[in-house]
Every structure is written in structure tokens, then in C-alpha cells.
N, C-alpha and C positions, 0 to 999 in steps of 0.2 A: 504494500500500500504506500502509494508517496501524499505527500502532505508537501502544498507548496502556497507561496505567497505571490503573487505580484504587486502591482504598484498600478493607482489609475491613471490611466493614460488617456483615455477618452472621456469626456463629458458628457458622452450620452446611453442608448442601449447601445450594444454591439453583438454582434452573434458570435457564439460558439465554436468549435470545430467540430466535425463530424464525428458523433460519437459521447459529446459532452451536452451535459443537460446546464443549463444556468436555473438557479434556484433564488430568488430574491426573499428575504424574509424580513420582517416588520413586526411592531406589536406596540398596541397604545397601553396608557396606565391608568388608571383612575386613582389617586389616594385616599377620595374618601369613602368608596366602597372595597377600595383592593381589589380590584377586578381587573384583568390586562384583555385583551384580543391580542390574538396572533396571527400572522398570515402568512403563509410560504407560496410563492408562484413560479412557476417551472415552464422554462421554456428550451426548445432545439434547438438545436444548429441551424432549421430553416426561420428561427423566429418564431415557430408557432407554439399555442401553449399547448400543454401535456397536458395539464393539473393545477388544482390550485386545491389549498384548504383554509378554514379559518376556525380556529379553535378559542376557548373560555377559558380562564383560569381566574380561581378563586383565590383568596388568600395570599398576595402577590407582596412584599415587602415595597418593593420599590422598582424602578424605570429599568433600572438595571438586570434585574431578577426577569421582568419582563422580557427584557428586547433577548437575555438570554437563553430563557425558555423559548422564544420563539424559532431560536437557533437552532436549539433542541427541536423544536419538532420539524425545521427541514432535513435535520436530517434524518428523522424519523419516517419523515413522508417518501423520500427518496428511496429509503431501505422499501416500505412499502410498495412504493413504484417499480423497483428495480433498477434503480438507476446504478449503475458502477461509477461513471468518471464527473463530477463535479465539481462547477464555478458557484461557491455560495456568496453571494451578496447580501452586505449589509449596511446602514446606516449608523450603528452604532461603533464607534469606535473603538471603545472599553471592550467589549465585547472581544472584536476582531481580535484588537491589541491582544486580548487574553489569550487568544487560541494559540495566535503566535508562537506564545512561550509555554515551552512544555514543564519547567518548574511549576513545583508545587505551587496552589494559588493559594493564597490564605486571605481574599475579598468574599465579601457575600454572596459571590456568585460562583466557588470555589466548588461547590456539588456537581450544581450543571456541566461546570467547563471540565471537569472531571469526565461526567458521564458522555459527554459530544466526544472527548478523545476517544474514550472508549467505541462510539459508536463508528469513530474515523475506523477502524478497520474492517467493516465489513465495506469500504469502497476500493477500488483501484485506486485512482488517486482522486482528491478533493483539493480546492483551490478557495483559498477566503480572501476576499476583498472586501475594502472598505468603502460604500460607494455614499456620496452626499445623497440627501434625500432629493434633490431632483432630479438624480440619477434611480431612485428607489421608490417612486411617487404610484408608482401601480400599484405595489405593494402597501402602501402606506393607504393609500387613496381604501383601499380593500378592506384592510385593518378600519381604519374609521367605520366604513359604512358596517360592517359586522358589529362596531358595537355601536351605531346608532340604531340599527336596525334589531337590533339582538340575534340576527340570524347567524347560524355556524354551518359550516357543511366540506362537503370535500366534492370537488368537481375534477373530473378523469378526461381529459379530450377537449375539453371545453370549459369558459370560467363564463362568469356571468356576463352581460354584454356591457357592460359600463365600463367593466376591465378590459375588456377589447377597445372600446372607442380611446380609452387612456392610453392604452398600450401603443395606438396606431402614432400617437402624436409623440411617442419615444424615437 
């Protein structure tokens, strides 16, 4: 399994290589219910989406707790999917930063980033970037509406069409 980094070079979506899934993930926070949404979205090498999901979590500490749970479930979604070779994207930095370093973490989010190494090996290789949120706005855009909407769901081939008309303008 390889684990690698790059650096952003483009400011906007970019496709894949053939063979590579991009997985963008996101998650809002609420503090005063503790409540996070999460969202992972997955796209080809042709640009087109796979998948998407959008998950609840109770109990959430903080932003951070959040955006890295939601790290956690793409790669969770990907395992489900079948994906082997992935470009994960994300906005949050901390997060990314963390994966980085394979030292022990001793931050709040110290479980998670534990358990995401762990789950690095059931891929070929996996790629984490750090991408600004206008580079991650589908995803972000998704995560919102999931907890305005209180809807959660997992979509296989197809994401809802609001994500598409976003997607078209990346």
C-alpha cells in the first residue's frame, strides 16, 4: 500500500488518472446540538460521479472531531465501493496535516487518525490533499443541505441533481 502526498497545484476540479477514484469529503458542526453532517463524493477519471453519501453524527466534541470523522467515512465509503487507488480531498487542514504524520497523535482527534491509518491499508495506494473550500464547494454545498434538510442517504451512480449543476461549474 503506498501513502503519498502532493501539493495543490490547480485551483480548481481536475480529473484523475485512469484507475483513480477522487473522493472529496466535508462535514458541518453545530455546537449547540453536537451534531456534525458529513459528506464524501466520488468521482472518475472521466469526471463522473460514482457515489456520494451523507451521514449524522451525534455527540461530536468539536469542528475538528467533525471534518475528521468525515475523513473516516470516505474512507469507509471507498472500502464499500471498492475502490483501491485514491485522491482524498479535503478542506480541512489539521486534518490532512495529521494524516501526514504517522507519529503518534496525542490531539482530540488522535482515535480517528489512528483508525483512517488503519483503514489506509486495505487500498493500493491513497493520496490526501489539502484543497480550499472553493476547490471542495460540492462537497461542502452537500454537507449543508443534508443538515438543512435533515436528509442522509448514500447514492451509487448518481448524486442528487443540485450536486451535479455544482459540480458542472467546477
Amino acid at each position: 500500500m503506498g501513502v503519498f502526498y502532493r501539493s495543490l497545484s490547480e485551483p480548481l476540479w481536475s480529473p484523475v488518472d485512469l484507475g483513480v477514484t477522487k473522493i472529496n469529503f466535508d462535514a458541518t458542526f453545530q455546537s449547540d446540538s453536537r451534531t456534525s453532517t458529513s459528506t464524501v463524493i466520488a468521482r472518475d477519471y472521466k469526471e463522473e460521479y460514482v457515489g456520494a453519501e451523507t451521514d449524522l453524527f451525534n455527540d461530536v466534541v468539536d469542528a475538528f472531531v467533525a471534518e475528521a470523522r468525515a475523513c473516516e467515512r470516505a474512507l469507509l465509503f471507498a472500502i464499500n465501493m471498492g475502490f483501491h487507488y485514491l485522491l482524498v480531498e479535503g478542506d480541512s487542514l489539521t486534518v490532512i496535516n495529521k494524516l501526514k504524520v504517522k507519529e503518534e497523535d496525542r490531539s482530540i482527534i488522535r482515535l480517528v487518525i489512528h483508525y483512517i491509518h488503519h483503514l489506509e491499508k486495505c487500498f493500493e495506494e491513497i493520496c490526501y490533499l489539502f484543497v480550499p473550500r472553493l476547490v471542495n464547494g460540492v462537497a461542502y454545498t452537500l454537507a449543508m443541505e443534508g443538515r438543512r434538510r435533515q436528509r442522509f442517504g448514500f447514492w451509487v451512480d448518481e448524486v442528487p441533481n443540485y450536486v451535479k449543476m455544482l459540480g458542472e461549474k467546477d
